[in-house]
KEKE-3310 file (N, C-alpha, C; in steps of 0.2 Angstrom, whole numbers, plus 5000, padded with zeros to 4 digits):
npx = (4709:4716:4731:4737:4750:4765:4768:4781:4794:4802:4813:4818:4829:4836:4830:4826:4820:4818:4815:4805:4794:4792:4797:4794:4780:4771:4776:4769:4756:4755:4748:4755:4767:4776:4783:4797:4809:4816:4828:4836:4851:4846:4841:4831:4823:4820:4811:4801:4800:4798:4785:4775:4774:4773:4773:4787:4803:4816:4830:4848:4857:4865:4871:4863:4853:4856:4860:4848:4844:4839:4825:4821:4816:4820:4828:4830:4836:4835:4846:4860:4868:4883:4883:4875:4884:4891:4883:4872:4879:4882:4870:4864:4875:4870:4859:4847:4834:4834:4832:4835:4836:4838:4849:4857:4871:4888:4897:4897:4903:4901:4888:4888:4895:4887:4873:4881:4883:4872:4864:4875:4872:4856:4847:4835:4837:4834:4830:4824:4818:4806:4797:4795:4781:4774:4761:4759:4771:4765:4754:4758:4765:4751:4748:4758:4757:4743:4746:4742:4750:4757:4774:4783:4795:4805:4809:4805:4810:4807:4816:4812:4815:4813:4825:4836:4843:4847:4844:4847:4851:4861:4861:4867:4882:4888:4899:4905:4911:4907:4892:4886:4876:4866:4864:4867:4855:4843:4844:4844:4831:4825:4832:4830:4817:4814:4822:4813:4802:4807:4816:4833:4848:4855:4867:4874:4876:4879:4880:4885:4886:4890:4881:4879:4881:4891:4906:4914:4906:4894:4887:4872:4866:4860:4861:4853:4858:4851:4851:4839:4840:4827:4828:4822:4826:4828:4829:4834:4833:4838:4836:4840:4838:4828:4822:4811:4802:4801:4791:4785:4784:4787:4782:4785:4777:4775:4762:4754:4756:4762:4760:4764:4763:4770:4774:4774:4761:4761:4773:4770:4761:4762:4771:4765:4756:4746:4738:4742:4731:4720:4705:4708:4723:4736:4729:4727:4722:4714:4715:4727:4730:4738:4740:4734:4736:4738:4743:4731:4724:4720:4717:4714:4721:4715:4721:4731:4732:4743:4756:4764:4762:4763:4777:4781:4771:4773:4785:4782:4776:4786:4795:4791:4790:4784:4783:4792:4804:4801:4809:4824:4838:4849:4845:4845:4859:4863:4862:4867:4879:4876:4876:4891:4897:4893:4899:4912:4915:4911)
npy = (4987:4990:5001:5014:5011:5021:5037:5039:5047:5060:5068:5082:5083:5096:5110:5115:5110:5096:5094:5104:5100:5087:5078:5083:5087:5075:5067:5077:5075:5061:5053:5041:5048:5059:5077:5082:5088:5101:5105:5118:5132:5141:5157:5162:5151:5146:5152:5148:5135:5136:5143:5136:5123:5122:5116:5109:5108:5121:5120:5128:5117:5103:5095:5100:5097:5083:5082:5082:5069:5058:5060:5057:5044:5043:5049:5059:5062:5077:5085:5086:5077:5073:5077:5067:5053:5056:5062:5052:5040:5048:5048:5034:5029:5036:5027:5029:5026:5030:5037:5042:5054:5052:5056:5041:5041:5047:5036:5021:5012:5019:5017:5002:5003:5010:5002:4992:4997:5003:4989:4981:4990:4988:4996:5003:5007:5016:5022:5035:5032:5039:5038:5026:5027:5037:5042:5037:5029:5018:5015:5010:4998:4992:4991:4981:4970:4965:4959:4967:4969:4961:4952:4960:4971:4982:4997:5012:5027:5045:5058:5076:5091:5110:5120:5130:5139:5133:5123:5132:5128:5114:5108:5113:5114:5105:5093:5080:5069:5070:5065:5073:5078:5075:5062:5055:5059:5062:5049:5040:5038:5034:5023:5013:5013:5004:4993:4988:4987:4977:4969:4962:4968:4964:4969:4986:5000:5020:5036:5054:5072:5087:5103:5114:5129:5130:5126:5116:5108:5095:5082:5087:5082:5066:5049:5033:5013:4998:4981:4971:4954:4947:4951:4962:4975:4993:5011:5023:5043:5057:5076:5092:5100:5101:5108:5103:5093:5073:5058:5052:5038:5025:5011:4993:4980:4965:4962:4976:4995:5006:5023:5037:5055:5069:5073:5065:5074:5076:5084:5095:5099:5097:5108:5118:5116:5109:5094:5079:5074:5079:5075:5078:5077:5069:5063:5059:5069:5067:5070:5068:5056:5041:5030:5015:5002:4999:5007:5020:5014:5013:5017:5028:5023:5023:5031:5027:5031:5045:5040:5046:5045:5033:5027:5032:5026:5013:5013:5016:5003:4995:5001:4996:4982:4976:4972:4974:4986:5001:5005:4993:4994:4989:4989:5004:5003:4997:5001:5012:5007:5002:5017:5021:5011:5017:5029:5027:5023:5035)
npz = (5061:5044:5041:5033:5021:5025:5019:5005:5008:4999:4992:4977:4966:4959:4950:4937:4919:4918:4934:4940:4927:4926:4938:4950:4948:4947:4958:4966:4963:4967:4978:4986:4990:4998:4995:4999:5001:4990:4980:4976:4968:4961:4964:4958:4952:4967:4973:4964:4967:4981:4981:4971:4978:4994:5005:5004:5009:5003:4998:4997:4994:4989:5000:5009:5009:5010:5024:5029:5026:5036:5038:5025:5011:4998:4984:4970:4954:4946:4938:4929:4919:4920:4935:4940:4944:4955:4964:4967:4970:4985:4987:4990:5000:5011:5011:5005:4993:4974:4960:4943:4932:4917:4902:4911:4918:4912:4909:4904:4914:4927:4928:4929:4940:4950:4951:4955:4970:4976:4976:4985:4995:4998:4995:4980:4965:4951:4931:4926:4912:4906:4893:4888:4894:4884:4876:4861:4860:4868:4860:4848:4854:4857:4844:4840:4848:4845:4831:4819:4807:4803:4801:4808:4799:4797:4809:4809:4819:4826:4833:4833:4829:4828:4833:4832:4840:4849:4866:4878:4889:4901:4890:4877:4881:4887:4888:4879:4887:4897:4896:4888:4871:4859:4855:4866:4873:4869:4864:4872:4874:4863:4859:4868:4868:4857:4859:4871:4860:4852:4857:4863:4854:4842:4832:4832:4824:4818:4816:4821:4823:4826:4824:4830:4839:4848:4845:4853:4860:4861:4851:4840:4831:4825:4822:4822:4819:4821:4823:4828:4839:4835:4821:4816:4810:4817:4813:4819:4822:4827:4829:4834:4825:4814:4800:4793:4802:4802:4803:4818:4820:4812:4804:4797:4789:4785:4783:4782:4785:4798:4802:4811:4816:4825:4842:4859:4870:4884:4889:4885:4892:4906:4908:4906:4917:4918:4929:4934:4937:4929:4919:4907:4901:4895:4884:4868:4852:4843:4829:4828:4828:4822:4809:4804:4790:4773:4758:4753:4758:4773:4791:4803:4821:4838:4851:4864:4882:4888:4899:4911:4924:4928:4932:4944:4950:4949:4954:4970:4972:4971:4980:4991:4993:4983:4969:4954:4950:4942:4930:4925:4932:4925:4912:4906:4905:4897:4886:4887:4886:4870:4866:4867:4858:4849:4847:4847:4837:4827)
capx = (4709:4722:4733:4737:4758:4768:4771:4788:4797:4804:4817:4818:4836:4837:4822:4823:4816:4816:4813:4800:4792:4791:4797:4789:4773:4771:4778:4764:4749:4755:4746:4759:4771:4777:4787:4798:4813:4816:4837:4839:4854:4847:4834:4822:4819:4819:4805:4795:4798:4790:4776:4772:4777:4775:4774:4795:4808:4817:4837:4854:4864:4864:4874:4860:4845:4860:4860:4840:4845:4835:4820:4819:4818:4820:4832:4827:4841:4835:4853:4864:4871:4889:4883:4873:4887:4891:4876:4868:4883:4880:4862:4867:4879:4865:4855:4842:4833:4837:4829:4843:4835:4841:4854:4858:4878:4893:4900:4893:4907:4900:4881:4892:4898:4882:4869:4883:4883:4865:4862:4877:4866:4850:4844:4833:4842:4831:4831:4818:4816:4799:4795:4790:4772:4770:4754:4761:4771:4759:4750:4762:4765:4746:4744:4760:4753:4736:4748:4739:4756:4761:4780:4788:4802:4807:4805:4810:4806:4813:4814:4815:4812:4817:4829:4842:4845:4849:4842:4847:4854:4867:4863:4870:4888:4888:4906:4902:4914:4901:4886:4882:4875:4861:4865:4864:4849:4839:4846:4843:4825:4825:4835:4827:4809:4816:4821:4805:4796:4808:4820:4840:4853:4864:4873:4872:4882:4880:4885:4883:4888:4889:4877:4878:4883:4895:4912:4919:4899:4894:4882:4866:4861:4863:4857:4856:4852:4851:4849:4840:4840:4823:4827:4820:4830:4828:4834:4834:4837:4839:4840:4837:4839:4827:4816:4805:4802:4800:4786:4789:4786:4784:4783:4783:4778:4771:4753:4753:4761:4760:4763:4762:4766:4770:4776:4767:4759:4761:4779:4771:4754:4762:4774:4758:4754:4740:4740:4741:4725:4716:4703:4711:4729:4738:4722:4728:4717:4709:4718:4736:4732:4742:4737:4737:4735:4741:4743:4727:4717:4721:4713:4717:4720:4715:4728:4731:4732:4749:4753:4770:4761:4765:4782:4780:4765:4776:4789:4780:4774:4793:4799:4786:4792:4774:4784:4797:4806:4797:4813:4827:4847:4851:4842:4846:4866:4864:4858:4873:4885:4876:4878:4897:4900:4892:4902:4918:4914:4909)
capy = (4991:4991:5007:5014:5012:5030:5041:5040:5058:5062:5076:5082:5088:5101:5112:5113:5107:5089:5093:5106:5100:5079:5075:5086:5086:5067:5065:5079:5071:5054:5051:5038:5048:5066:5082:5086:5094:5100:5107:5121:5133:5146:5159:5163:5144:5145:5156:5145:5130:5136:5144:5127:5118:5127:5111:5108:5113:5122:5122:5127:5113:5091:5094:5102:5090:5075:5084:5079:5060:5053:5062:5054:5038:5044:5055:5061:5067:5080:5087:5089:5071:5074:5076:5059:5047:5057:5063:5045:5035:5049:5046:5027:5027:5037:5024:5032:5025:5034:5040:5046:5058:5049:5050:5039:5043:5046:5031:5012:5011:5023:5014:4998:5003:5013:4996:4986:5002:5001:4982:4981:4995:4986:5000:5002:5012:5016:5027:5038:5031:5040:5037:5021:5030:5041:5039:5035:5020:5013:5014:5006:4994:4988:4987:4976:4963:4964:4959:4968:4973:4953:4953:4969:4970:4989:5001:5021:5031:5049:5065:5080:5098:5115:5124:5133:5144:5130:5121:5136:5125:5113:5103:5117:5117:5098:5089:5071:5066:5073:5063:5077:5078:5073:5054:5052:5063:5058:5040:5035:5036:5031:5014:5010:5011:5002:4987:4986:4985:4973:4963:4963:4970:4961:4974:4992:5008:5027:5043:5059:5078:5093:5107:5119:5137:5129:5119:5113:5105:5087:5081:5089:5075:5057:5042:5023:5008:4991:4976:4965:4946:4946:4953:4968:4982:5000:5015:5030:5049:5064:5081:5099:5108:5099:5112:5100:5086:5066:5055:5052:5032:5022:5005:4991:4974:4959:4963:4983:4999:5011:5029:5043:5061:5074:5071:5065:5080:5075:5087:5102:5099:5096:5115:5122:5118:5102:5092:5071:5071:5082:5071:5080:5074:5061:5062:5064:5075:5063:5072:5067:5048:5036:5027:5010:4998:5002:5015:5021:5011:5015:5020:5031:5020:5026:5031:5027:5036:5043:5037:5046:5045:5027:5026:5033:5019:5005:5015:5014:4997:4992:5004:4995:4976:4974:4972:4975:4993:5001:5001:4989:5000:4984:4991:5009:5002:4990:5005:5018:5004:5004:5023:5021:5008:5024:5034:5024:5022:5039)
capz = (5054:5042:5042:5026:5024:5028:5012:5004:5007:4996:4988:4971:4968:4952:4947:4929:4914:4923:4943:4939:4923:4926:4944:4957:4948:4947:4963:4972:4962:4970:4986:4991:4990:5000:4991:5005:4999:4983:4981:4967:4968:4958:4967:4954:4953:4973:4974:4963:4970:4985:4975:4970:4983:5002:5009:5004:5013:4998:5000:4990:4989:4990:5004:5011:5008:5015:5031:5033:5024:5042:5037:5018:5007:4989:4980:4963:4953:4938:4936:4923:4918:4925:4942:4943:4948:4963:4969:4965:4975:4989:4992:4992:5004:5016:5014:5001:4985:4968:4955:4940:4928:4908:4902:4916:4918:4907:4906:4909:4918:4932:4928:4933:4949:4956:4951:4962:4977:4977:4978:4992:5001:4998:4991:4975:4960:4943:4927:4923:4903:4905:4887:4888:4895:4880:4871:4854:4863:4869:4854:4845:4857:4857:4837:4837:4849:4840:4826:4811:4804:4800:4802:4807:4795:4798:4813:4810:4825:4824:4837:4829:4830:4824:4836:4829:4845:4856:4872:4880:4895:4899:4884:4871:4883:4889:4882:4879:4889:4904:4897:4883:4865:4857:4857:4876:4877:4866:4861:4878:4875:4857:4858:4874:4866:4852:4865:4872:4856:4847:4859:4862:4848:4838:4828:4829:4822:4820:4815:4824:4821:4831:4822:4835:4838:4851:4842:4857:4862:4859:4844:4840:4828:4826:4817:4824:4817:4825:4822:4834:4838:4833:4814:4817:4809:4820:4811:4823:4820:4833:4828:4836:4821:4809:4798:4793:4803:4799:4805:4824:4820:4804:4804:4790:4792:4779:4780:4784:4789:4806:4803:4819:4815:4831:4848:4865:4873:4890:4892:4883:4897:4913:4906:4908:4923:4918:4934:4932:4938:4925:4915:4901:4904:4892:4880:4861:4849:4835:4822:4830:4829:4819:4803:4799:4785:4766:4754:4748:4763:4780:4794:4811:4830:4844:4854:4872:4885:4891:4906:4915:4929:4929:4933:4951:4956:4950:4959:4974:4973:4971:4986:4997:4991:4982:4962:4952:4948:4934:4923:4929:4930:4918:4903:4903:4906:4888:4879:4887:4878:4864:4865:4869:4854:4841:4848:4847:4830:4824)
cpx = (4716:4725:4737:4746:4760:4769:4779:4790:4801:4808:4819:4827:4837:4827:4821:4818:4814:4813:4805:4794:4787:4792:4792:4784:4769:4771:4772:4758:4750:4754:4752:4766:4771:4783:4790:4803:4814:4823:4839:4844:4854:4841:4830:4817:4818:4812:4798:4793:4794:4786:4771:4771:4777:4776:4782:4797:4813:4826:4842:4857:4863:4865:4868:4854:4851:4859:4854:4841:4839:4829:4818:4820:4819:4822:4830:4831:4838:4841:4855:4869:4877:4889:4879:4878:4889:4887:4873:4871:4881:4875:4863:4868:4873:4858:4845:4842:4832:4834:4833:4836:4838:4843:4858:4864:4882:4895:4896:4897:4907:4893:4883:4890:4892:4876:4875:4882:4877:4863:4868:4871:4861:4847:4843:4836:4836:4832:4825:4815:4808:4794:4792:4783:4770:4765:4754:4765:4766:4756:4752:4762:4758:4745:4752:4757:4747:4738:4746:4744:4760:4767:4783:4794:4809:4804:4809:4806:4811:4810:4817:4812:4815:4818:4835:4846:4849:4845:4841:4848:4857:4867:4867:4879:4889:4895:4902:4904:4910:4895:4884:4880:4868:4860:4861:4858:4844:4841:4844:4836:4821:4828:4832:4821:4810:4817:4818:4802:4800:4814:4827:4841:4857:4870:4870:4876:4874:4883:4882:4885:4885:4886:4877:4882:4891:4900:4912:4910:4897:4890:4877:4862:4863:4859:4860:4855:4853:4848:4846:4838:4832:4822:4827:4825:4826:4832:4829:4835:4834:4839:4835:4837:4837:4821:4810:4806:4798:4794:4788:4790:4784:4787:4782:4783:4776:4766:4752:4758:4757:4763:4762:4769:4765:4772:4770:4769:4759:4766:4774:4764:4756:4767:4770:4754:4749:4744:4740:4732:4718:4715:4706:4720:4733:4735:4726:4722:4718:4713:4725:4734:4734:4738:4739:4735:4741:4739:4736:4719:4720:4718:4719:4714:4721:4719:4727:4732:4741:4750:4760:4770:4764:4771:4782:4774:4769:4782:4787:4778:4783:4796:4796:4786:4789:4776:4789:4799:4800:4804:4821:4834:4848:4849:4844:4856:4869:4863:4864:4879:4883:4879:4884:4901:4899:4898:4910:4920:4913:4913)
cpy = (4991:4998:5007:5015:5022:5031:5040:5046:5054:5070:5075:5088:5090:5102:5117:5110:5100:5088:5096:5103:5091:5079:5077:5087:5080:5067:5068:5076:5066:5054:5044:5040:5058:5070:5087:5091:5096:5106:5110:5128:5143:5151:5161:5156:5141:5146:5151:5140:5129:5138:5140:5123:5120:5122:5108:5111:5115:5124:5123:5121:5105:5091:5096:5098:5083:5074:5082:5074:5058:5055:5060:5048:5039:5052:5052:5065:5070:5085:5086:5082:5070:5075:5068:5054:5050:5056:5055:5042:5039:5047:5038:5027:5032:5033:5025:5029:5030:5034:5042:5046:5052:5057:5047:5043:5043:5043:5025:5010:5013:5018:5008:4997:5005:5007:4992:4992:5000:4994:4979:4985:4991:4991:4999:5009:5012:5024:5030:5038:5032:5038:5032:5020:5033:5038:5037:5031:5018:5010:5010:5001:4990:4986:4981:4971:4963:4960:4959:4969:4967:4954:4959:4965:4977:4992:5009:5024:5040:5055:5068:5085:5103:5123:5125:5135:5138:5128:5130:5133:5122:5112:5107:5117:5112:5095:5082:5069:5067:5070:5068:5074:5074:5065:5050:5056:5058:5050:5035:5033:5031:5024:5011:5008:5006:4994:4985:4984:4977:4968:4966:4964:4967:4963:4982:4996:5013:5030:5047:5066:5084:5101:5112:5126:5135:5123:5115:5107:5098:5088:5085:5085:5072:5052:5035:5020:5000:4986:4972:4957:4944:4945:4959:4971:4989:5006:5022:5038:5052:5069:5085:5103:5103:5106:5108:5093:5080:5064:5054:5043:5029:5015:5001:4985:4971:4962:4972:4987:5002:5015:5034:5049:5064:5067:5071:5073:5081:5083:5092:5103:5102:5104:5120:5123:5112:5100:5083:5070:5073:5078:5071:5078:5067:5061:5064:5065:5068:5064:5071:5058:5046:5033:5019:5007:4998:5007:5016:5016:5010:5017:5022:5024:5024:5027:5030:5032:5039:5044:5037:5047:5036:5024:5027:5028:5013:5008:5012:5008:4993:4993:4999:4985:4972:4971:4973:4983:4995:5002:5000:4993:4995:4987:4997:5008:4999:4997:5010:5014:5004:5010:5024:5017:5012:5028:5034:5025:5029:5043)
cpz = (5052:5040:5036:5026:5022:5020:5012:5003:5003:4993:4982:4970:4958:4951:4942:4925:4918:4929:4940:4934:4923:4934:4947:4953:4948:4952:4968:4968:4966:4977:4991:4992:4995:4997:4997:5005:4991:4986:4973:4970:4969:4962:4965:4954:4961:4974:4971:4965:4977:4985:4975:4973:4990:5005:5008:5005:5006:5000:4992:4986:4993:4996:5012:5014:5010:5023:5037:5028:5029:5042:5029:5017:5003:4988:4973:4960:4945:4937:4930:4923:4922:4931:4944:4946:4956:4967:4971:4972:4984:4993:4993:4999:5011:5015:5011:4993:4982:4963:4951:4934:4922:4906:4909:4918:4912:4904:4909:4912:4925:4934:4933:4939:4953:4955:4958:4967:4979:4978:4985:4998:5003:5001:4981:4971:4953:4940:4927:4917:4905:4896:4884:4891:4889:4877:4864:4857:4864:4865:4852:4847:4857:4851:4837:4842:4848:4833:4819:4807:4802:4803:4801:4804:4798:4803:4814:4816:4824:4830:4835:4829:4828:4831:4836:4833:4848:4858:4875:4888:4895:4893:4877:4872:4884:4886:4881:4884:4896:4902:4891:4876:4865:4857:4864:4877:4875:4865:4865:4878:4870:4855:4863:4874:4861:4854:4866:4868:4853:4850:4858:4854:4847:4836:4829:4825:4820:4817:4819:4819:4822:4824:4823:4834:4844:4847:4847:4859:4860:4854:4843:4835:4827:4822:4822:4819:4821:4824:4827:4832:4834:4823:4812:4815:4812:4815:4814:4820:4826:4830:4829:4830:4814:4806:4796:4795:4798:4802:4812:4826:4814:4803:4800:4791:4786:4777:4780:4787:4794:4804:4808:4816:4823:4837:4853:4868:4878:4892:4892:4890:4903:4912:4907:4912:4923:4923:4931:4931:4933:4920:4907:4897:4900:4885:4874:4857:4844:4830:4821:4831:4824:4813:4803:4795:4778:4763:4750:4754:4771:4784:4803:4816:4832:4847:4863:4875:4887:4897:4910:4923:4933:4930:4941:4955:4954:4953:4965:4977:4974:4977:4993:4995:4988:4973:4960:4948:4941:4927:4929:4927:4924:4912:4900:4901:4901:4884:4879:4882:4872:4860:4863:4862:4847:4844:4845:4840:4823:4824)
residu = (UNK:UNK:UNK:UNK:UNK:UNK:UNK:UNK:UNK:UNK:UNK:UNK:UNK:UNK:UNK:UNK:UNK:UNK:UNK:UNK:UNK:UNK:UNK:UNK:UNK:UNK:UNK:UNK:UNK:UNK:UNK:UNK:UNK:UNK:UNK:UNK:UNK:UNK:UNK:UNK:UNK:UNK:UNK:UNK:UNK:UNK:UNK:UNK:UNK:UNK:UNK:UNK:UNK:UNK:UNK:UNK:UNK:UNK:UNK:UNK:UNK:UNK:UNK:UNK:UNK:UNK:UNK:UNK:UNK:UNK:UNK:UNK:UNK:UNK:UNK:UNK:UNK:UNK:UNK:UNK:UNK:UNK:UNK:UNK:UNK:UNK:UNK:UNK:UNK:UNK:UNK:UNK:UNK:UNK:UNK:UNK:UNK:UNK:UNK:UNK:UNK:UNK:UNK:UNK:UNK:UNK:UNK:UNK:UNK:UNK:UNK:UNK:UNK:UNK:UNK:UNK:UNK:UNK:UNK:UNK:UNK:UNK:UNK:UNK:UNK:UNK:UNK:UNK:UNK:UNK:UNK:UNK:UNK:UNK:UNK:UNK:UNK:UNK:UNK:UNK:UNK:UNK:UNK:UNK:UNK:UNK:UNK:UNK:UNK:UNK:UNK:UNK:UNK:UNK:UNK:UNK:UNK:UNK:UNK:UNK:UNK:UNK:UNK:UNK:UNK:UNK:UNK:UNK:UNK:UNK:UNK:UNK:UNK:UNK:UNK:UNK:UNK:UNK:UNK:UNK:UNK:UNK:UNK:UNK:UNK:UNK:UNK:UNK:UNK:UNK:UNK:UNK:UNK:UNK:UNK:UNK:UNK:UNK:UNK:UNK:UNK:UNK:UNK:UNK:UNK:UNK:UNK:UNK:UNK:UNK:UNK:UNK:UNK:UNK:UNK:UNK:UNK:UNK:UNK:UNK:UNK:UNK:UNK:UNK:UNK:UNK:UNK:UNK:UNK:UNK:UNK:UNK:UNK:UNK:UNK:UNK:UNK:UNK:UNK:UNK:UNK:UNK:UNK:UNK:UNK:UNK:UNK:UNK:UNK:UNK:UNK:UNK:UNK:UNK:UNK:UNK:UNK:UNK:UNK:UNK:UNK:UNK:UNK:UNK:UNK:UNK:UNK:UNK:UNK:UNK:UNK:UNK:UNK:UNK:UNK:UNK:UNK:UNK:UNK:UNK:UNK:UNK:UNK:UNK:UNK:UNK:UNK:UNK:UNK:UNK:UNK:UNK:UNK:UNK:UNK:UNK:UNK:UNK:UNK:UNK:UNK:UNK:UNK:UNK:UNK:UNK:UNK:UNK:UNK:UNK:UNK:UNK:UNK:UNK:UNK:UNK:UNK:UNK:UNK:UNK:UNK:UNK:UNK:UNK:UNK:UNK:UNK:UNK:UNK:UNK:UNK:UNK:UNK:UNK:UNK:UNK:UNK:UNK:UNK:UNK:UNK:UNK:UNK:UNK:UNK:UNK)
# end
């Protein structure tokens, strides 16, 4: 009989919005995988992670979770950007595959260095660009290869929301120069989907401009636009402090357009506590699908399902030599230059 291969242990290092909210719940629905340490600081979020977690050994500090390294295969950093290149290279050098939260690192100069550490190791290093599951990607993604929308000409995409207060975490204090601002947060997910749908960028620029309650703080909204080899024009927007949002995609080809209002619902689910596994999980509501055709004759597609479960089984298929990463360090580290060439320019 054949023996089922060992579970990947694994530690979730930070239990925030990211550890709690996306990691550690992906990771304990995933039968190929085990949630053995999880490493938060703070004691209210101690408490909860053993709440939720009894089965994890629940420690203060990295240095902590390095010490049981010979008892793990997989670090997962949901931290606060500025700590990725260390932490990352650390787990490297013990001999441990990576998982890095987005925005990858600071600089693509760091991205650089920790893809070659990782491949000297032979160890596997990826992004977290979970957004290429949402269920309006996908969508998207399925009506252009149907190609009812003829030649895409134009592709706006926009994340947008109305909070004036702030994050109310790092991202309100972040410098840039540590990986902050609304650019590297969101941009990372916005160019990147942007890639996917329409191929390398030929030209881009940018503006940005800090919003916030904090001067010294990095952006709080941003515009791209991109060119790619394809033709395709991308024109992106960011912004925490919109009072009314825009469409969240709108796209314009020869024969038809594709409009989608609201964001995927996955984030605000799994906040809730919905498991991966609950039939109801991913599903958008009929009156949140997308439009295509023309003005005056359109009709709602159905929307796919969202699927952030999907980064950890093509994980696992990777970690176990069976396929390729689910997103490769090269794509998140084309898109931190992108980031870096607005920046330069803004």
């Amino acid at each position: 009989m054949e023996t089922a291969p060992a579970r990947i242990r694994t530690a979730v290092v930070g239990f925030g919005i990211s550890g709690k909210v996306f990691h550690a719940p992906l990771i304990a629905a995933d039968p190929r995988y085990s949630l053995d340490v999880i490493v938060t600081a703070d004691t209210a979020r101690a408490a909860e992670a053993a709440r939720l977690y009894p089965q994890a050994q629940v420690v203060p500090t990295p240095e902590d979770m390095f010490a049981l390294s010979a008892d793990l295969d997989l670090v997962v950093l949901g931290t606060p950007p500025h700590t990725h290149f260390d932490l990352a290279a650390a787990a490297i050098a013990h001999g441990l595959h990576v998982v890095v939260d987005k925005p990858f690192v600071p600089t693509s100069t760091q991205g650089a260095e920790l893809i070659a550490l990782a491949s000297d190791a032979g160890v596997q290093l990826t992004v977290f660009q979970n957004r290429r599951w949402d269920a309006d990607f996908l969508t998207l993604r399925k009506v252009l290869q149907r190609q009812i929308l003829g030649d895409v000409r134009t592709f706006e995409s926009r994340f947008e929301w109305w909070r004036p207060e702030g994050f109310g975490n790092w991202r309100d204090s972040v410098s840039l120069a540590q990986g902050g601002g609304i650019l590297h947060d969101l941009g990372a997910h916005l160019i990147d989907q942007a890639i996917q749908l329409f191929g390398p960028v030929r030209q881009s620029y940018g503006d940005t401009a800090n919003r916030g309650p904090d001067a010294d703080a990095a952006d709080t909204e941003a515009f791209v636009s991109l060119l790619h080899e394809s033709g395709v024009r991308s024109r992106l927007w960011m912004n925490g402090m919109a009072a009314q949002v825009g469409a969240r995609f709108h796209v314009l080809g020869s024969e038809a357009g594709y409009t989608k209002w609201g964001l995927d619902g996955q984030e605000p689910a799994l906040a809730a506590g919905m498991r991966p596994s609950d039939p109801a999980y991913g599903v958008e509501p009929e009156e949140r699908w997308g439009l295509v055709g023309v003005d005056g004759a359109s009709s709602p597609v159905p929307a796919e399902c969202g699927a952030y479960p999907e980064f950890y089984t093509q994980l696992a298929t990777a970690l176990r030599g069976e396929g390729p990463l689910p997103v490769d360090p090269a794509e998140p580290l084309e898109v931190l230059r992108i980031i870096e060439g607005i920046h330069a320019l803004a």
